[in-house]
C-alpha positions as CSV (number, residue, x, y, z in Angstrom):
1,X,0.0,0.0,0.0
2,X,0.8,3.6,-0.4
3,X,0.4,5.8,2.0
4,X,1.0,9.4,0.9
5,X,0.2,12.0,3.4
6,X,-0.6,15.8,2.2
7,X,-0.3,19.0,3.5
8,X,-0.8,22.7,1.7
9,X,-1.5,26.0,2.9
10,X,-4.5,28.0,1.3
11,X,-7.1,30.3,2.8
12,X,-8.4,28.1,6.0
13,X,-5.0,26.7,6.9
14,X,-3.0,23.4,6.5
15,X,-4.5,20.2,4.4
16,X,-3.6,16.9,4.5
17,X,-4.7,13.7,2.5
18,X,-3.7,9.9,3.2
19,X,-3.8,7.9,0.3
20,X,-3.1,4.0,-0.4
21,X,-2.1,3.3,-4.0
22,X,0.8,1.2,-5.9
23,X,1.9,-1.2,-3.0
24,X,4.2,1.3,-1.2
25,X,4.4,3.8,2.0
26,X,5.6,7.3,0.8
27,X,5.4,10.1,3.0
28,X,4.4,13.4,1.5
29,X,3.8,16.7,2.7
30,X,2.6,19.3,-0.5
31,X,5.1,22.2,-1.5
32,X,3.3,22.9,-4.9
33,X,0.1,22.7,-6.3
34,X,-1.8,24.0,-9.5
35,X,-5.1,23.3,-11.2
36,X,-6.4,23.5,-15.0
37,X,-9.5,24.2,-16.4
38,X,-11.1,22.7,-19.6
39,X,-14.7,21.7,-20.8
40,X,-16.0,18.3,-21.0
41,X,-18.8,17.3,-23.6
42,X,-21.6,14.9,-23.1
43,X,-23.3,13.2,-26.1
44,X,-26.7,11.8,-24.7
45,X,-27.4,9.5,-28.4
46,X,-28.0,10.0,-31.5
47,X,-29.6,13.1,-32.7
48,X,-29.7,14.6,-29.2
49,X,-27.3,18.0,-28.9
50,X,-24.1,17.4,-27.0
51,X,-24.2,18.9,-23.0
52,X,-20.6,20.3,-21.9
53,X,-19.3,21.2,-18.2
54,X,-16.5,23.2,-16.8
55,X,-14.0,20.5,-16.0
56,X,-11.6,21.4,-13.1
57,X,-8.3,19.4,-12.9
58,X,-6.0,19.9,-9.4
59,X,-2.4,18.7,-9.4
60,X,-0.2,18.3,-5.7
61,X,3.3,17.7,-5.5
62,X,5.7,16.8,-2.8
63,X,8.7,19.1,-4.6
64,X,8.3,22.4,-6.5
65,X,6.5,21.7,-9.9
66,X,6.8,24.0,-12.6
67,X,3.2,25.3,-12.7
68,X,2.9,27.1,-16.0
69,X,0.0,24.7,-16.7
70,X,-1.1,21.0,-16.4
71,X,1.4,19.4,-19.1
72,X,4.7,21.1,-16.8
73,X,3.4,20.2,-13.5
74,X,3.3,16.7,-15.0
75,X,6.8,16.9,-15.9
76,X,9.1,13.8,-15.1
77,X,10.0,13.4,-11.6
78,X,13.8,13.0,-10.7
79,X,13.9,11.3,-7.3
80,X,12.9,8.6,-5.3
81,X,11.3,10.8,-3.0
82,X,8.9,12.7,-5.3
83,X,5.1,12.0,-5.7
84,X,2.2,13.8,-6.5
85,X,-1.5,13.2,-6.6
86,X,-3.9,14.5,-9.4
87,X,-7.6,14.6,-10.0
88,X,-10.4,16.1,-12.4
89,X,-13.8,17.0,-11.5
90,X,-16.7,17.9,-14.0
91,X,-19.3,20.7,-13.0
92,X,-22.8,21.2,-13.7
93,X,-24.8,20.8,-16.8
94,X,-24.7,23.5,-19.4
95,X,-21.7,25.2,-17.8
96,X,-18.3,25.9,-19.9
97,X,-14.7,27.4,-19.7
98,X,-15.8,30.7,-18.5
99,X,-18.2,29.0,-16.2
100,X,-15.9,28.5,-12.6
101,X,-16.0,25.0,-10.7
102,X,-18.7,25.8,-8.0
103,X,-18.5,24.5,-4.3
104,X,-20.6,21.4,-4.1
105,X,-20.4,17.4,-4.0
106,X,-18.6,15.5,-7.1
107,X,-19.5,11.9,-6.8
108,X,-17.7,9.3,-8.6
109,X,-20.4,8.3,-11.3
110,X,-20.2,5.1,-13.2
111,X,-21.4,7.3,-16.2
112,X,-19.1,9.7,-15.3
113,X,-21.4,12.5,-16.2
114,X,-22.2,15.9,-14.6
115,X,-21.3,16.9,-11.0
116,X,-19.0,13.9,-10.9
117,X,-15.2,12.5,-10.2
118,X,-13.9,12.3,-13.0
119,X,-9.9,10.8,-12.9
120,X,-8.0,10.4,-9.5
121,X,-4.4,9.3,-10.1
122,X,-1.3,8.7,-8.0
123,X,2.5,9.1,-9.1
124,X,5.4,8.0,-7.8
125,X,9.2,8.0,-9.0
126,X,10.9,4.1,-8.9
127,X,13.7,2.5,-11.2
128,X,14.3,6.0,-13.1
129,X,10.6,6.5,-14.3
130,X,7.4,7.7,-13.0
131,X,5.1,5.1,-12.0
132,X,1.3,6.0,-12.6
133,X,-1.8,4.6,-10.0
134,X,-5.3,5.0,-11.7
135,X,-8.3,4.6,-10.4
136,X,-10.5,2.6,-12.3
137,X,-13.7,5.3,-11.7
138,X,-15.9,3.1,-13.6
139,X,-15.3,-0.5,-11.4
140,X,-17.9,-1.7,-9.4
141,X,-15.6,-1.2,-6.5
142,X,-15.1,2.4,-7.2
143,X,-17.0,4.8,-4.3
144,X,-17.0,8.2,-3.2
145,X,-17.0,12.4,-3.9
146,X,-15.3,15.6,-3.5
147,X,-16.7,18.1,-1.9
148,X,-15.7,21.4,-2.8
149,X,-15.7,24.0,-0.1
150,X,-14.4,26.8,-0.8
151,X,-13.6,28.6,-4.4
152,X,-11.5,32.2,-4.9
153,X,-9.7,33.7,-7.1
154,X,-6.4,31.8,-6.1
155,X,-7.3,28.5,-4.3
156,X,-9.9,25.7,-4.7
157,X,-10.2,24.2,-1.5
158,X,-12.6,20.9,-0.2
159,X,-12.3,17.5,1.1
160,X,-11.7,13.8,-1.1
161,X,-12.4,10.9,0.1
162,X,-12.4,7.8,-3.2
163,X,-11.6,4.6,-3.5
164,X,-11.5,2.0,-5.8
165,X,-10.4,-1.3,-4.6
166,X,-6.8,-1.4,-2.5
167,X,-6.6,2.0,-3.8
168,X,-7.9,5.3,-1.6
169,X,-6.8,8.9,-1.4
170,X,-8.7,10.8,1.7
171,X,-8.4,14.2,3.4
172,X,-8.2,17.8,2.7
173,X,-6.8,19.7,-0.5
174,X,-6.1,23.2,-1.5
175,X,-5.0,23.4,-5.2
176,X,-3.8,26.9,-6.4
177,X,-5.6,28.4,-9.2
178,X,-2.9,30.5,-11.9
179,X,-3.1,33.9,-12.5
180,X,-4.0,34.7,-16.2
């Protein structure tokens, strides 16, 4: 198991997360985050008209991450002692890219649909390359939301708490929004 422990400072203090992924025990307390925002389209069927969401994506390292935007903070790690966590969200219904992630509760959906969890992964560094955990949101085994508590104009901050068989990340977050 992998025990990853969390901990960023945003507007209401400290945060902290303890998640179980990839067979291994790596502490880690959060020195950088960053987020991402994109819009995710729903097809009902044929002939219907597509429904899109905002689609908020939070990134947390254990080391300073380069945080221009979501393809640098995924950079390759260089030590044994790096990790980070990841995870998207997708808003409500009829809401787009200038639409902002709203505080509320993101279940993970089957149908991974509106108001929902979309991706949670785990990475850590062994043997010289990254090693990527995903949860499988879609297995029967998969349970549990995000709650969004709190959104501003520089921080997203809530509570996790998924799983999706040996796999779990739970706790607090604060993910940095960037300026534009």
């Amino acid at each position: 198991m992998c025990a990853l422990l969390m901990s960023a400072c945003g507007g209401g203090g400290s945060s902290s997360l303890s998640i179980k992924a990839g067979g291994k025990d790596v502490p880690m307390s959060v020195k950088s985050s960053g987020s991402d925002k994109s819009v995710f389209t729903y097809t009902p069927g044929v002939g219907q008209p597509p429904v899109t969401a905002t689609s908020f994506s939070a990134m947390l390292g254990n080391y300073e991450m380069e945080t221009t935007n979501f393809a640098t903070m995924k950079k390759k790690m260089t030590s044994a002692d790096q990790a980070r966590v990841s995870f998207s969200i997708y808003g409500e219904a009829g809401t787009g890219l200038n639409d902002e992630i709203k505080p509320g509760t993101y279940k993970v959906d089957k149908e991974g649909r509106f108001m929902s969890v979309s991706t949670v992964t785990v990475t850590t560094f062994a043997d010289g390359k990254d090693k990527e955990t995903y949860f499988d949101l879609r297995a029967a085994d998969a349970k549990g939301e995000i709650k969004v508590t709190s959104v501003t104009t520089d921080a997203v901050s809530g509570s996790i708490d998924v799983s999706q068989g040996d796999n779990s990340v739970k706790g607090n977050f604060t993910a940095k929004i960037a300026k534009k």
